[in-house]
N, C-alpha and C positions, 0 to 999 in steps of 0.2 A: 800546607804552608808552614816556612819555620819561621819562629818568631824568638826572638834573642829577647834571651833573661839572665836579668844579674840579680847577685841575690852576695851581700855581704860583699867579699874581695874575689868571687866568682863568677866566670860570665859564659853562658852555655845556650846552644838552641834548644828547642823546644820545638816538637815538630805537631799541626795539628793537622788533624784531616778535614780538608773541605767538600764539605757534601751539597752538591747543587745549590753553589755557593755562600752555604751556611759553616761558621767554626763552632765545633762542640764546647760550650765555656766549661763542662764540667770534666770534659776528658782533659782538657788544656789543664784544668788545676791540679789533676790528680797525677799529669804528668810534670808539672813543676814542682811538688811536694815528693815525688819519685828522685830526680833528676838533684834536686840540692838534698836529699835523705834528710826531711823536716818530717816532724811527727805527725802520723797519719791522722791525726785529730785537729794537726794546726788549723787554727781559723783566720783567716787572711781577708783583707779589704783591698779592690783594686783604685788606685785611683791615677788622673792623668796627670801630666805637668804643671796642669795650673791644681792640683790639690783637689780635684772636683772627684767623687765617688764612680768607679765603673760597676754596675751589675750585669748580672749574665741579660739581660733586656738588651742593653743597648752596648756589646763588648763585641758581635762579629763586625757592628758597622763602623765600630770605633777601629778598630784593629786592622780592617780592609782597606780602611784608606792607606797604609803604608805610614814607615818616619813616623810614629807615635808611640811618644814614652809613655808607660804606664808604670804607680808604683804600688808596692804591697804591703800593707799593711798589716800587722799579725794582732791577735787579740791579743787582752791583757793574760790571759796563761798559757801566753807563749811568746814569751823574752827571753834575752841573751843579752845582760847590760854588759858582756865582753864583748860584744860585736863592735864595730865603729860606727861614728855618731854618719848620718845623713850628710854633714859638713863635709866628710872627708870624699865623696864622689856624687852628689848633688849636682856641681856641675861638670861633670864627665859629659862627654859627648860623644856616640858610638854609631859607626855607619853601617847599615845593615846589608850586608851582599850576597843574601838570597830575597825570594819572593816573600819578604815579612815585615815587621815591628819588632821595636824595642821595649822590652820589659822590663823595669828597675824592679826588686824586691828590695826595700826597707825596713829594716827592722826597730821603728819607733811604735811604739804600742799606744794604742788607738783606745780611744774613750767606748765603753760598749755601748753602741745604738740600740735603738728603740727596736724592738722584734715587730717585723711586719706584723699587721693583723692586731696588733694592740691599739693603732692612734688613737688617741684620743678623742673625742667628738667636740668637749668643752675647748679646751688648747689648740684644736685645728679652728672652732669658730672665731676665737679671739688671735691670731694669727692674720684671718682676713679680714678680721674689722677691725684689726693694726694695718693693715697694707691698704684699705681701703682710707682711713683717717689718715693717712701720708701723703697718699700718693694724687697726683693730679686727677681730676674727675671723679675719686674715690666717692666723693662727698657728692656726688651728683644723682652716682647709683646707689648710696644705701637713702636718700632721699626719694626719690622716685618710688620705690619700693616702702619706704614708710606711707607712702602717700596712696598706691596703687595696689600697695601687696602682690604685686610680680613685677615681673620687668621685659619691658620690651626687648624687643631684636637686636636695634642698635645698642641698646644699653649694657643686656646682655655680653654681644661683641665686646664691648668697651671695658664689661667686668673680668671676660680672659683675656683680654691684653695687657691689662695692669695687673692681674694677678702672673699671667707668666714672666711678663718684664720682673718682677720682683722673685719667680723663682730664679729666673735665670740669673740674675742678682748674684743671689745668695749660691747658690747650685750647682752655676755655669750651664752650656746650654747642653749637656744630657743629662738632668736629674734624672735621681732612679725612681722604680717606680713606687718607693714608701712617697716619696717625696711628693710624686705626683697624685697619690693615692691623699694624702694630706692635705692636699689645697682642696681636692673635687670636696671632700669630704665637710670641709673648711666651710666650704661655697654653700652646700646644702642645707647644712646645719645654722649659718646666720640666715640663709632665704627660704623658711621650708618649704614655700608652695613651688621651687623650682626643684623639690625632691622629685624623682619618681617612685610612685607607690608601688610598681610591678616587677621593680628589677628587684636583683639579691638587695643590692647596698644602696640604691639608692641615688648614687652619683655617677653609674655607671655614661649618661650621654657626656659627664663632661672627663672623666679618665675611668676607660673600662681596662684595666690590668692584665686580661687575658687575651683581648685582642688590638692590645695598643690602639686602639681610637676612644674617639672623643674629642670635644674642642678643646680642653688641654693640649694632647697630642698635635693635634692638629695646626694648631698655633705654634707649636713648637717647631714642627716639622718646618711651615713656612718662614722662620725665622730660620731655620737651618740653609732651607734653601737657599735666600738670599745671600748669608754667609759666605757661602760655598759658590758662588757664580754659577750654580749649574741646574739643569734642572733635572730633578730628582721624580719619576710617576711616583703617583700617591696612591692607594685603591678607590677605587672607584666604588661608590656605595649601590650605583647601581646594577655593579656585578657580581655584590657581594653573593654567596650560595645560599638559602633558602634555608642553612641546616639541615636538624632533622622534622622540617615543619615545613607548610605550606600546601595548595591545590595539589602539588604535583605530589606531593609524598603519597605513599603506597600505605593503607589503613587495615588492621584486622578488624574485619566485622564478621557478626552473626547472627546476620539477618535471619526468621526462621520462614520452613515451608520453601527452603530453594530446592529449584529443580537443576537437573545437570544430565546431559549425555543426550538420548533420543529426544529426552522429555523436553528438555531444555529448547531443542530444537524445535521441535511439534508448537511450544507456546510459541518462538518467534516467529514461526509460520503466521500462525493465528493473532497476530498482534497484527502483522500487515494487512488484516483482510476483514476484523471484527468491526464493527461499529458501536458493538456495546459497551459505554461509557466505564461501567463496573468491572464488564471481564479485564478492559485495557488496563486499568489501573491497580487490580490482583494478580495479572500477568505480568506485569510491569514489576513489579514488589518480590515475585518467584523465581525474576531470570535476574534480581540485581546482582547478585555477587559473580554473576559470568562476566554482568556488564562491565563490571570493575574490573575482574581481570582480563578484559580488552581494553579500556581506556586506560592502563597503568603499564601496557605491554607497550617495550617502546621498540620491539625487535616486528611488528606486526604495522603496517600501514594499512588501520581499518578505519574506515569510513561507519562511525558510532550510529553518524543520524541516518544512513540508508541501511542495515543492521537493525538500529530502532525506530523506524521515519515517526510514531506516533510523538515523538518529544516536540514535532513541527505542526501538529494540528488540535493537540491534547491539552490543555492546561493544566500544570497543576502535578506534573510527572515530574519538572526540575526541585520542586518541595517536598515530593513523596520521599527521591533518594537520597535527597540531602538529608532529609530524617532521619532513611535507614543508615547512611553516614556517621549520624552523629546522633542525635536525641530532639524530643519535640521542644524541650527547655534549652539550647543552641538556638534552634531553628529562631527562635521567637526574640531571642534578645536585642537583634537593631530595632524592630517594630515598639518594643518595651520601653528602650534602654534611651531611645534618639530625643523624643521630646522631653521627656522628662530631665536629663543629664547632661546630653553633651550641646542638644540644640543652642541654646542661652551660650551656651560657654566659649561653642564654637566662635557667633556671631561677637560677641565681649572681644577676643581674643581677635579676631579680623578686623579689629576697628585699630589697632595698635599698627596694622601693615602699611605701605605708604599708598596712595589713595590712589587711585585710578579711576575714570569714568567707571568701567567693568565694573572694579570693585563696589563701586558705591552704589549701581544700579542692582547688584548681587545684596549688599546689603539691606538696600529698602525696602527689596522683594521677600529677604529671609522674616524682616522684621516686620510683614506685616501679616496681619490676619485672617484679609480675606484676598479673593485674585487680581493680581495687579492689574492695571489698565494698561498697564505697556503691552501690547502687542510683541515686542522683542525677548521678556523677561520670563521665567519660569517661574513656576509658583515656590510659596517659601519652604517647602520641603526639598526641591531640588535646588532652589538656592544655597540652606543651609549645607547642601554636602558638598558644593560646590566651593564655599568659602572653604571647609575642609581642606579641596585642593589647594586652595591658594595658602593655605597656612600648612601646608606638605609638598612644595612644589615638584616637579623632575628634578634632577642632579642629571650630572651628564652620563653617557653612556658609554662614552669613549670615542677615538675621531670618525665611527661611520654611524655614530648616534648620538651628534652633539646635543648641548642643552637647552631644551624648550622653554617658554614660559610657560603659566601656569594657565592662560587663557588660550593658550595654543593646545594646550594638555585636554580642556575641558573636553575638546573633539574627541578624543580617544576614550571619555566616558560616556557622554548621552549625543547625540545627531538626530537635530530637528528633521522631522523629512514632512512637509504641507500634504493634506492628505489628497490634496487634489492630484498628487505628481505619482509616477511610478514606482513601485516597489522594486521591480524586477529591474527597473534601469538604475535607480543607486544600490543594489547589490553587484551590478555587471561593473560599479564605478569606484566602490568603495575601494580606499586602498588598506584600511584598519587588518592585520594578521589578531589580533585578540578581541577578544569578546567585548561588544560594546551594549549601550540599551538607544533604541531605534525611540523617538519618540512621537507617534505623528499623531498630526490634528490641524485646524486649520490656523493656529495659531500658537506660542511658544505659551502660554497662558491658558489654553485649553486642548488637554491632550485627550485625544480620543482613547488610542491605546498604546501599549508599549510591546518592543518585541527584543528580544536577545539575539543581537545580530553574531553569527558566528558561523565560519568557513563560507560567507554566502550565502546564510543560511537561518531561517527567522523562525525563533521558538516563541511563539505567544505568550507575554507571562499572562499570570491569574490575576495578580494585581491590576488594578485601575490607576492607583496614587501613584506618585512620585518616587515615594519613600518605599513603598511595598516591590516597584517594578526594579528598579535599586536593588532589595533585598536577595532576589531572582537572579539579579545578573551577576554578582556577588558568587550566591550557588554555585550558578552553571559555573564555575573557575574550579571547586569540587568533585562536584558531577562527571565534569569530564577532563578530571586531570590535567586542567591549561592553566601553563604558568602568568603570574601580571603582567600587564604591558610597561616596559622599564619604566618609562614615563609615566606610569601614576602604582610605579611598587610602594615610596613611603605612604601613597594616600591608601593601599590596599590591605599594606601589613598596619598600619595602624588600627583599623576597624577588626579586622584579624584575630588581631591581639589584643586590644583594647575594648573592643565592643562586644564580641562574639567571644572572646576567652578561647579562640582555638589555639592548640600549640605554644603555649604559655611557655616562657623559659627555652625553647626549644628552636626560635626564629631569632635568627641576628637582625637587629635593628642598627641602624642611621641613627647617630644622637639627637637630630631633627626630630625623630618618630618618638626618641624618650622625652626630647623637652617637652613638645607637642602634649603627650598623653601628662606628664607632670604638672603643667600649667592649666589643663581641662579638668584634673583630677584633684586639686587641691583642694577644693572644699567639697567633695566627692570621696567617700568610702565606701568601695566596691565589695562586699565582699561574698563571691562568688567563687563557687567550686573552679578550679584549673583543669583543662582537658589535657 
């Protein structure tokens, strides 16, 4: 692309290269400071015709729309008060007639800005509780919050739309990202319980820097859209990549006592044929690391449970390798961690949602002690994770996986099946591709047992409980390398990451998943080793 820059009483292209249609902002400067022979040191600030700051963040999308002036701004050790003032071609108007924009360079020197990475934390609080004391409704959310010590959903909403109406204000609508890194920061610092404890900074669900989301961005984005008459795809949090974390990642273990080659082979002979409870479960332990590198091979269409078939009759196999996975202090932490911590907080935090028969039936069951009398209702350990979903719901999937509620979602985690009815006829009927937990009995209230429905296929947990059969089906996502079902990934990466501590730092999260854990962890200090 060339892009016309004038710089003084000179006016020349500038040619960038567009790479799968991104422009280089740093090749672009190095060839405008080539192109007018400025000194390799010059420090320049871009900004657009209404005055507003461009940074390399938001300069390919600015620049691709065509017909936009941008001007340049040089630091203060780098002036030329012989140049001419801004007055003398300010309003020049120049028509661009290749595939580009126009570039002004200005030579009025610019106040030096704040160095990223220094804001302040005191001056960014008092910024939003000046914007909040102004602005309409301002007074409604630091009330609420005095009163409740967080803030709801809607309230929330309410608090980034008046905080971006007021960046955009001041800013125009692409601040850069100091700016927007300013307000998150602003946010957290007057609300701390809407901090998150587990990110680097803290503010990352409301502006994360490095991958432009958060409800900052986000708000901002749909103000832009509007602007623009057009509509612009957003990402999709449900296709966002898994990083370097999640079921499906590939793990160095070292496990000890494996076998490999004949031997290996000889045990899974003898695994289809033993009945003794002992050998199955030391033979099971000796062939794991083959087992991983078939469940992790994705050039190989192996069928795991016919390979293993004892994972369908055995209990107690999907906890062995999930250990050798990981550790027996992993293994153990939703069992630990659920009643003591998140239960209470969970239920607290789902009374804020807007009320539904479901819901309310969800929460009287979570809240009570012993087993409910409803016939229809689960007991309050499957309730509690259940309100989970609903305080993590689907997002959409994109147009051949639109977005579900969250009581349509439940399905894709537990399915009652009356133990009077067939097993084998809703395996022939299910339509679930991801691992669920089968829960039967003759009533929602009294489960007889639970099973791990997957390919068709019913792995017995060891658990009795709610929470333990949960814990199991959770595993199996481990076990055997199967990624979540889109529709309940924030409810999966949150527990993931927040309960289990797996993959720390290393899972992209939905700022859903960070408010979420923010608002459970407020009066909560975790502090537990990182995997």
């Amino acid at each position: 692309m060339l892009v016309q820059v004038r710089y003084n009483q000179q006016q020349k292209y500038v040619k960038v290269d567009d790479v799968d249609g991104q422009l280089d902002f740093i090749e672009f400067h190095k060839k405008v400071i080539e192109r007018f022979c400025l000194p390799p040191e010059a420090k320049v600030v871009y900004k657009d015709a209404t005055g507003t700051e461009v940074d390399e963040d938001i300069f390919n999308d600015l620049v691709s729309q065509g017909n936009v002036v941008l001007t340049v701004f040089p630091s203060d050790e780098f002036t030329d008060c012989s140049l001419s003032s801004p007055s003398e071609w300010s309003d020049s108007s120049f028509s661009s007639g290749a595939s580009g924009s126009t570039v002004l360079l200005d030579e009025i020197p610019r106040k030096k800005s704040r160095v990223e990475g220094t804001i302040s934390a005191v001056s960014a609080k008092k910024l939003i509780e000046a914007v909040l004391g102004t602005s309409s409704g301002g007074e409604e959310v630091l009330e609420e919050y005095h009163t409740s010590q967080t803030l709801k959903d809607s309230t929330r909403r309410k608090l980034v739309n008046i905080v971006v109406a007021h960046m955009i204000d001041k800013h125009g609508h692409l601040p850069t990202k100091a700016v927007r890194e300013e307000y998150a920061l602003g946010i957290v610092t007057l609300f701390p319980s809407l901090k998150d404890p587990y990110s680097k900074k803290g503010y990352e669900h409301f502006y994360d820097a490095a991958s432009s989301t958060g409800y900052i961005s986000w708000r901002l984005k749909t103000i832009q859209r509007k602007i623009r008459r057009e509509s612009t795809p957003s990402n999709s949090l449900t296709g966002l990549p898994q990083g370097g974390g999640g079921p499906t990642s590939q793990r160095s273990v070292a496990a000890e006592e494996q076998l490999d080659g004949d031997a290996c082979q000889e045990a899974i002979s003898l695994l289809k044929h033993t009945a003794d409870a002992s050998l199955i479960f030391r033979k099971m332990r000796e062939t794991f690391q083959h087992r991983q590198k078939l469940v992790n091979d994705s050039d190989k269409t192996l069928d795991i449970l016919s390979i293993f078939p004892r994972f369908l009759d055995t209990k107690g196999l999907v906890n062995q390798d999930f250990i050798l996975l990981f550790d027996d202090e992993v293994s153990t932490r939703l069992l630990q961690r659920w009643d003591p911590i998140f239960r209470c907080n969970v239920i607290k935090e789902a009374k804020q949602l807007t009320s539904t028969p479901e819901l309310r039936q969800l929460l009287h069951s979570a809240e009570s002690q012993q087993k409910s009398d409803e016939a229809t209702t689960y007991d309050n350990e499957m309730a509690s994770l259940l309100l989970l979903l609903h305080l993590l719901p689907p997002t959409p999937g994109g147009p051949k996986a639109p977005k579900i509620s969250a009581s349509d979602a439940v399905e894709k985690l537990v399915v009652f099946h009356k133990s009077c009815c067939s097993l084998e006829e809703h395996l022939q009927n299910q339509q679930n591709r991801q691992p669920y937990l089968l829960a039967v009995g003759r009533q929602k209230r009294n489960i007889d047992r639970f099973y791990i429905s997957i390919d068709k296929r019913l792995i017995p947990c060891q658990a009795n409980s709610s929470l333990g059969a949960f814990d199991e089906l959770f595993k199996a996502h481990f076990v055997f390398s199967v990624s979540y079902d889109c529709a309940l990934l924030n409810f999966y990466t949150f527990l993931q990451t927040t309960v289990y501590n797996i993959d720390m730092g290393k899972m992209r999260l939905s700022p859903r998943v960070r408010d979420i854990r923010a608002r459970l962890l407020s009066q909560e200090v975790l502090l537990t080793p990182q995997i």
